[in-house]
C-alpha positions as a Python dict, from the first residue, in 0.01 Angstrom:
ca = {
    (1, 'X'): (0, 0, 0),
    (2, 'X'): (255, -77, -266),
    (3, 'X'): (535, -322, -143),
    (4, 'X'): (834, -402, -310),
    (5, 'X'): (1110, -723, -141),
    (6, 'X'): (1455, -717, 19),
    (7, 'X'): (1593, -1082, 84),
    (8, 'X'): (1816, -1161, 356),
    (9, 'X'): (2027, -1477, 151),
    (10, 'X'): (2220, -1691, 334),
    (11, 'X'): (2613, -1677, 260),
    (12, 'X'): (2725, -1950, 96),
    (13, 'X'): (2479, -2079, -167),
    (14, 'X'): (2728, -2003, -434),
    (15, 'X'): (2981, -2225, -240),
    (16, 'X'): (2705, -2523, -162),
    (17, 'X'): (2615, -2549, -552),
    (18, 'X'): (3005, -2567, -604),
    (19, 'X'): (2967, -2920, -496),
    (20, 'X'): (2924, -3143, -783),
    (21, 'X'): (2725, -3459, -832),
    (22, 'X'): (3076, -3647, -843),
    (23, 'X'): (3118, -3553, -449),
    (24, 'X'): (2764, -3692, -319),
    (25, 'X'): (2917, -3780, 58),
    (26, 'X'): (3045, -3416, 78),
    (27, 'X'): (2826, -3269, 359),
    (28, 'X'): (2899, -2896, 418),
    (29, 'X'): (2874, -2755, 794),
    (30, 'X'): (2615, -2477, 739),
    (31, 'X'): (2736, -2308, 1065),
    (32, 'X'): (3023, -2163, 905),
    (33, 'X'): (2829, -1942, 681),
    (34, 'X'): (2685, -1620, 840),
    (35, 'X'): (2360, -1445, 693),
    (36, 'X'): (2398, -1181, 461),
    (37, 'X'): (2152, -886, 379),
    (38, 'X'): (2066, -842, 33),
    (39, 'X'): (1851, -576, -119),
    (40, 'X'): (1671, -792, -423),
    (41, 'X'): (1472, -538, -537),
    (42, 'X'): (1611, -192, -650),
    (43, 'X'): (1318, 10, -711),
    (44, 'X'): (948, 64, -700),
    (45, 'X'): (754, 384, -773),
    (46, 'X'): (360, 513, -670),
    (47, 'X'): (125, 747, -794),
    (48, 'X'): (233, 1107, -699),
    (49, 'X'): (-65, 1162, -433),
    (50, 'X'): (35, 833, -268),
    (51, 'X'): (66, 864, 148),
    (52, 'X'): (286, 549, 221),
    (53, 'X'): (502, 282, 48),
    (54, 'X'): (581, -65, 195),
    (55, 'X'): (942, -235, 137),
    (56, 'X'): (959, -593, 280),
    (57, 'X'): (1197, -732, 452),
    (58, 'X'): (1270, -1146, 463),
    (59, 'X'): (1531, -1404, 551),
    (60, 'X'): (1519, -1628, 213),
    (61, 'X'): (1705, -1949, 154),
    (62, 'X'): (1820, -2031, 534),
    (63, 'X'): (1887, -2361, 684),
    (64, 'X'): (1783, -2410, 1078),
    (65, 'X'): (1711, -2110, 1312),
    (66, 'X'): (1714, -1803, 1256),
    (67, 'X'): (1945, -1538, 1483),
    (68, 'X'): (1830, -1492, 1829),
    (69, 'X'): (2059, -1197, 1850),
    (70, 'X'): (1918, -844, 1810),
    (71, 'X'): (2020, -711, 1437),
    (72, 'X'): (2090, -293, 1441),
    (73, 'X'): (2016, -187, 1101),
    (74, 'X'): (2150, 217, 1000),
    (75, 'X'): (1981, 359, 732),
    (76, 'X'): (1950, 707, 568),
    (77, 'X'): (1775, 857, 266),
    (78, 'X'): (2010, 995, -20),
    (79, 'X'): (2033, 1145, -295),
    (80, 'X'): (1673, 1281, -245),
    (81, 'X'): (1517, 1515, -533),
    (82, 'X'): (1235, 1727, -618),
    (83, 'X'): (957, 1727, -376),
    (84, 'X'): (1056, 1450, -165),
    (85, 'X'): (1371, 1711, -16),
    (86, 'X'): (1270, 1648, 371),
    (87, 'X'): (968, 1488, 329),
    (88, 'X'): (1032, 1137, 340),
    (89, 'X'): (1067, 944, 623),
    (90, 'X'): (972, 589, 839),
    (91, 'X'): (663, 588, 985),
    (92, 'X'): (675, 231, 1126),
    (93, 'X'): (851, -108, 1099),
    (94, 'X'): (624, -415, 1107),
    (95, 'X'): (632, -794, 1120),
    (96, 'X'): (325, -1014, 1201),
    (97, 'X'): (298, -1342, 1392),
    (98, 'X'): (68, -1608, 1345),
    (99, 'X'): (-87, -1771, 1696),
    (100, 'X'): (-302, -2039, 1598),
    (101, 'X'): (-492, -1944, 1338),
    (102, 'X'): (-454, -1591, 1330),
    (103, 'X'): (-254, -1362, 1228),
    (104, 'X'): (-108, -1081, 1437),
    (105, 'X'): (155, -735, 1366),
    (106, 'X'): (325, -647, 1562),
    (107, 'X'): (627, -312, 1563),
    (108, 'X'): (973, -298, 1530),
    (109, 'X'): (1159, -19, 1743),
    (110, 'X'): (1360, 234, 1534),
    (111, 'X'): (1524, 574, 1571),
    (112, 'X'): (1578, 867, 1302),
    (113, 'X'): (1873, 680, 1143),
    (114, 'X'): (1895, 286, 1273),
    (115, 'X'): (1603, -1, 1306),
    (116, 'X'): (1624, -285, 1576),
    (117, 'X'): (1545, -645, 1475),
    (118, 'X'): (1452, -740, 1814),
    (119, 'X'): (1423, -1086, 1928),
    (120, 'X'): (1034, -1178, 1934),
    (121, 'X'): (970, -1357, 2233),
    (122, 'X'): (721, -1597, 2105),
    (123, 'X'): (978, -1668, 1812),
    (124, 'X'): (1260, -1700, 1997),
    (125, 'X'): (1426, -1544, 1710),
    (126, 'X'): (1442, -1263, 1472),
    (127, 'X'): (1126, -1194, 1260),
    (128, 'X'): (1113, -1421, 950),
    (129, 'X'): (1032, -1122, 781),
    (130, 'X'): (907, -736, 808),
    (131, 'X'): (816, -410, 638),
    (132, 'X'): (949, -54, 639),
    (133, 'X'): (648, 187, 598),
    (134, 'X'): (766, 486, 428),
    (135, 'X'): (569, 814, 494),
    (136, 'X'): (570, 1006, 172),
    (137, 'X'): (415, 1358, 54),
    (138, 'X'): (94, 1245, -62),
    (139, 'X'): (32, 1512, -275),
    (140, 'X'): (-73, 1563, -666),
    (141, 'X'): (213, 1762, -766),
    (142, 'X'): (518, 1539, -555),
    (143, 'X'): (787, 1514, -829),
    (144, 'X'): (1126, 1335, -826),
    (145, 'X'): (1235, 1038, -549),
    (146, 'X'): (1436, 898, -268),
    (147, 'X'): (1719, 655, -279),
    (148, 'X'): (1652, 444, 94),
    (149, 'X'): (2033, 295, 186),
    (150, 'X'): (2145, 21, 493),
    (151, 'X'): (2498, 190, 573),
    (152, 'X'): (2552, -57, 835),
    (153, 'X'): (2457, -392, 1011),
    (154, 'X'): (2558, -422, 1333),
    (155, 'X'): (2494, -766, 1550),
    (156, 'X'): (2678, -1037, 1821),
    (157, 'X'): (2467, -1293, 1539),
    (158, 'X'): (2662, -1389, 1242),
    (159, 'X'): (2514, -1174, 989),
    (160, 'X'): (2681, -947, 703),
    (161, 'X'): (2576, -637, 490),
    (162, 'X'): (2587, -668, 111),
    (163, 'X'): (2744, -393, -57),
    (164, 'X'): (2415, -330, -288),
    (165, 'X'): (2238, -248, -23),
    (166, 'X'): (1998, 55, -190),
    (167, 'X'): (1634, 111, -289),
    (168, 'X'): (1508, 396, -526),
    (169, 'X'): (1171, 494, -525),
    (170, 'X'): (1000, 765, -818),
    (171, 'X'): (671, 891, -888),
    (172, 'X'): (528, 684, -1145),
    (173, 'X'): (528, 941, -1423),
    (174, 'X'): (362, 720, -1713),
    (175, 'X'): (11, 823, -1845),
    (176, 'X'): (-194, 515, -1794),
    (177, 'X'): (-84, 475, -1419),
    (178, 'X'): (-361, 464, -1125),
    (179, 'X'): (-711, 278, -1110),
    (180, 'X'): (-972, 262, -1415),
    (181, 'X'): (-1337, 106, -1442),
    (182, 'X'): (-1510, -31, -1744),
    (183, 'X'): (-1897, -116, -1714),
    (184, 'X'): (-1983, -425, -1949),
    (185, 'X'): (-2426, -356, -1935),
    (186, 'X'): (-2492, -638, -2212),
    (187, 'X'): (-2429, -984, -2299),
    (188, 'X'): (-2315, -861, -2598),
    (189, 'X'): (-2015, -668, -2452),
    (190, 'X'): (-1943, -929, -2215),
    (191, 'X'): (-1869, -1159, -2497),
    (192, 'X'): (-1658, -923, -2709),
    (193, 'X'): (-1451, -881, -2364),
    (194, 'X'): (-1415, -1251, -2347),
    (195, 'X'): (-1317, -1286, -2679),
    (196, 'X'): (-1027, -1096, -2617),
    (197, 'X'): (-911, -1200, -2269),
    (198, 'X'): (-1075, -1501, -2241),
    (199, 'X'): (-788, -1657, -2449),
    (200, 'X'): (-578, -1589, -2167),
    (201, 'X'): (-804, -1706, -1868),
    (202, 'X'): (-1008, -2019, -1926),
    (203, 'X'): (-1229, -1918, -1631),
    (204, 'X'): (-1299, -1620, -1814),
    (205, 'X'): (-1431, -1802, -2109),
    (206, 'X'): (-1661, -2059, -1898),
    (207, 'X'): (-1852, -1711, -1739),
    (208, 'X'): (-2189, -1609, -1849),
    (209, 'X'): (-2306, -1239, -1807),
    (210, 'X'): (-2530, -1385, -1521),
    (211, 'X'): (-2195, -1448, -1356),
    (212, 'X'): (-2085, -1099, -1335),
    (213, 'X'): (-2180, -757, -1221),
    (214, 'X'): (-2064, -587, -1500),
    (215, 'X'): (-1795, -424, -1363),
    (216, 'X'): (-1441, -438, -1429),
    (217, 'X'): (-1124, -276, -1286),
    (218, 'X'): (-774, -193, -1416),
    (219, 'X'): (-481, -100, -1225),
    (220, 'X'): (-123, 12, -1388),
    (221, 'X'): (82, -21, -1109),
    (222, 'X'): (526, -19, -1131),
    (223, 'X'): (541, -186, -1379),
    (224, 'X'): (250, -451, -1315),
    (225, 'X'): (-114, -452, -1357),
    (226, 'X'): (-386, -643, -1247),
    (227, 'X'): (-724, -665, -1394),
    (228, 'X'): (-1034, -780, -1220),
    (229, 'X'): (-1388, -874, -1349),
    (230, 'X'): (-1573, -912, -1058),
    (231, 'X'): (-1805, -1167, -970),
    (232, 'X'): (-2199, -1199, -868),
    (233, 'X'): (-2104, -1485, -619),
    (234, 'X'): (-1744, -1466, -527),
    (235, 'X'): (-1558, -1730, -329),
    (236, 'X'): (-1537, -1621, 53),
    (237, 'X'): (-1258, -1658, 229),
    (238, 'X'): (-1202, -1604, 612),
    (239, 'X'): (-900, -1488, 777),
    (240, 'X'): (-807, -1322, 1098),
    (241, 'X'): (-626, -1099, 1179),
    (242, 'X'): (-579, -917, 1502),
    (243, 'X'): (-834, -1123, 1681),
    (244, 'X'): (-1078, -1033, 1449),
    (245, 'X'): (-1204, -1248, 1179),
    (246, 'X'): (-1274, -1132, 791),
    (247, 'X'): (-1420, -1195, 500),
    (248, 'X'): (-1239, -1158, 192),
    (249, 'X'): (-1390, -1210, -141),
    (250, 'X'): (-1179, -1333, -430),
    (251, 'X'): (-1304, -1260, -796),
    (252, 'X'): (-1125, -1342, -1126),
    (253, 'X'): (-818, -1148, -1204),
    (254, 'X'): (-555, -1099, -1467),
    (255, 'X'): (-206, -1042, -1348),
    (256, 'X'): (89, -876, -1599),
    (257, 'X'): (379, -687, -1624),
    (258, 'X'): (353, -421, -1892),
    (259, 'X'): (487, -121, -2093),
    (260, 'X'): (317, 204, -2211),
    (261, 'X'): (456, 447, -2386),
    (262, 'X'): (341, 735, -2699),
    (263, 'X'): (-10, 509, -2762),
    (264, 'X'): (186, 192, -2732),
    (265, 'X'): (99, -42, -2456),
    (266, 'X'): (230, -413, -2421),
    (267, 'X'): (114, -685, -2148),
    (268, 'X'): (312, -996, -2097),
    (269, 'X'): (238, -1268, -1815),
    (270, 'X'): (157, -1698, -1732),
    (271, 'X'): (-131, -1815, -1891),
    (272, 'X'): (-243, -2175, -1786),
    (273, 'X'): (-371, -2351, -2080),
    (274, 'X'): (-558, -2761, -1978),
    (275, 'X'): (-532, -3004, -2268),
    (276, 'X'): (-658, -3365, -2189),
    (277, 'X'): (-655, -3237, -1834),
    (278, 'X'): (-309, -3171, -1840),
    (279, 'X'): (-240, -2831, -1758),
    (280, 'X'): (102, -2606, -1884),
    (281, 'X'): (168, -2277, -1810),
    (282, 'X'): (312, -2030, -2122),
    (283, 'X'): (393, -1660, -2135),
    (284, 'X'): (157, -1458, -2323),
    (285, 'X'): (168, -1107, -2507),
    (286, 'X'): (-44, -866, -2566),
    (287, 'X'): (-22, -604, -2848),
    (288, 'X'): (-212, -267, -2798),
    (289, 'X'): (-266, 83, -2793),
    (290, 'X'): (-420, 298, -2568),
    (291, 'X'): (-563, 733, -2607),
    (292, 'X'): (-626, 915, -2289),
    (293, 'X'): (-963, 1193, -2315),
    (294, 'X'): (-934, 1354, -1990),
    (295, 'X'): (-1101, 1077, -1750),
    (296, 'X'): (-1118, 803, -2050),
    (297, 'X'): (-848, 531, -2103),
    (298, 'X'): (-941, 354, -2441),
    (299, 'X'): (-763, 31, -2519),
    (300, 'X'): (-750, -132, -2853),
    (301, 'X'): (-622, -453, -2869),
    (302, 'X'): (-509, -659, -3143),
    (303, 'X'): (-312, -925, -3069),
    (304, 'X'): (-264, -1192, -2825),
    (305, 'X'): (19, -1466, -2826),
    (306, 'X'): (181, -1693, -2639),
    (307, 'X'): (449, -1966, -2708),
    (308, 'X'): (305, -2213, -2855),
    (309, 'X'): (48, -1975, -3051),
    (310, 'X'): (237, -1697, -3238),
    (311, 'X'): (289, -1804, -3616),
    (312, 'X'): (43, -1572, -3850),
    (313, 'X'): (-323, -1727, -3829),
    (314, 'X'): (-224, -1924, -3509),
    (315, 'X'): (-248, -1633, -3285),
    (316, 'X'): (-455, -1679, -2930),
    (317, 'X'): (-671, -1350, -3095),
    (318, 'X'): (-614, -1082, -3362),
    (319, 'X'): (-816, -821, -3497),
    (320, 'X'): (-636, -598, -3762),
    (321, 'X'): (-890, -322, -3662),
    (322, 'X'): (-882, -427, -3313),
    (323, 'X'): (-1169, -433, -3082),
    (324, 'X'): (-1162, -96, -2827),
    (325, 'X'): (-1310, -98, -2455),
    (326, 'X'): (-1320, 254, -2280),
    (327, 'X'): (-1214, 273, -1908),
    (328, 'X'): (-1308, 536, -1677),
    (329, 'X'): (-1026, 705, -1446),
    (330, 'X'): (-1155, 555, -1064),
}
């Protein structure tokens, strides 16, 4: 489930950094600022066969505890188009609590127009945070989107409603968008991989072909993408959740934000580069293009920079031919 992140900022940070260094005994009385709801992030979009999308919810940036007054929240869906007309709607409200350590979710009430922030009674408070679990068409041909809106914030707690208080979701439209696999079967391709991407992951670059299965999966997301090589013996992590305890495996992944468009595809991110053990982090960029054949995704890539590696003949890799792996659609 795709999530994208409302903040609920405190009032008042604007006025706290209005204190200057040249007033260091001025001690402001947090009480007088109420909460204020802020959507932080305007959109998000999902392949057109996706069932559900997940918007968090969090209180950011607060000092002491949070309201233990119940929060009414009214909502409605506007300016809906294509597809989505009527077909869009909550299908739960979530938060989760940790006891010990686990983890456990629990629901938020809500009616067709208005969610309760309820007082947890563990807490004592509000929920630190929650998500809002759209139910959407999941179908292949959904078209057009939803604007989600807060109309109105009603509470005894001092808390306000910012006037941006929307979030407009789309199909993700662009060509390379959804899940692809590429199968490295030799050494040899293994090594051409890492000569490419390993001058953005130094992990990447210490791995043999013993160290990997051979398969490797790409995900265009909105506006982010995520690569993973995965591992023969990947780290094992447990966690619990619900009571029940899990194992999670964690291989080596590449994280970006990138653009695609006509052929064209960019990927920009944090590299972390060690030098005498001292480790920076700098942006990098990727220059490539891409051809879809049906099920096939290739990408040729050409150049990778960063900031400290960008002058001609200092790049992190280029190939004036470029060096082309071919992804099948998952």
């Amino acid at each position: 489930m795709k999530k994208s992140i409302i903040y609920l900022f405190l009032l008042g940070i604007a006025t706290l950094s209005a204190c200057d260094d040249s007033e260091p005994d001025v001690e402001p009385n947090d009480d007088n600022f109420p909460f204020r709801l802020v959507l932080d992030a305007e959109e998000g979009a999902a392949l057109p066969d996706e069932e559900d999308y997940g918007l968090e919810v969090k209180f950011a940036d607060y000092i002491g505890e949070l309201p233990n007054q119940q929060l009414n929240l009214n909502y409605a869906f506007t300016d809906t188009e294509g597809s989505f007309v009527n077909n869009v709607s909550i299908s739960k409200v979530t938060y989760k609590v940790e006891d010990g350590d686990c983890e456990y979710e629990r629901e938020l009430p809500f009616v067709e127009s208005t969610i309760i922030l309820i007082v947890d009674e563990d807490l004592g408070t509000v929920p630190e945070e929650f998500e809002i679990e759209f139910a959407l068409p999941g179908a292949d041909d959904t078209e057009g989107g939803f604007t989600f809106e807060i109309t109105e914030l009603t509470s005894q707690a001092d808390v306000l409603l910012n006037q941006a208080a929307t979030f407009e979701y789309e199909v993700l439209e662009n060509d390379v968008a959804g899940a692809w696999v590429l199968e490295l079967n030799s050494g040899e391709e293994f090594e051409a991989f890492k000569s490419v991407l390993g001058a953005i992951n130094e992990d990447l670059t210490n791995l043999s072909f013993a160290d990997i299965t051979g398969a490797v999966s790409l995900e265009f997301e909105f506006e982010e993408m995520k690569i993973e090589v995965e591992l023969q013996n990947p780290e094992i992590e447990e966690v619990c959740e619900e009571g029940e305890i899990e194992e999670e495996e964690t291989h080596l992944e590449i994280e970006g934000e990138y653009e695609a468009e006509e052929g064209e595809l960019e990927i920009g991110g944090d590299h972390i580069i060690t030098d005498d053990g001292v480790e920076e982090e700098l942006e990098y960029l990727i220059t490539a293009s891409y051809t879809i054949n049906g099920d096939e995704l290739e990408i040729t890539f050409y150049q990778i920079i960063d900031e400290d590696q960008y002058e001609e003949g200092d790049e992190l890799f280029t190939s004036e031919s470029g060096i082309t792996f071919t992804f099948i659609k998952d």
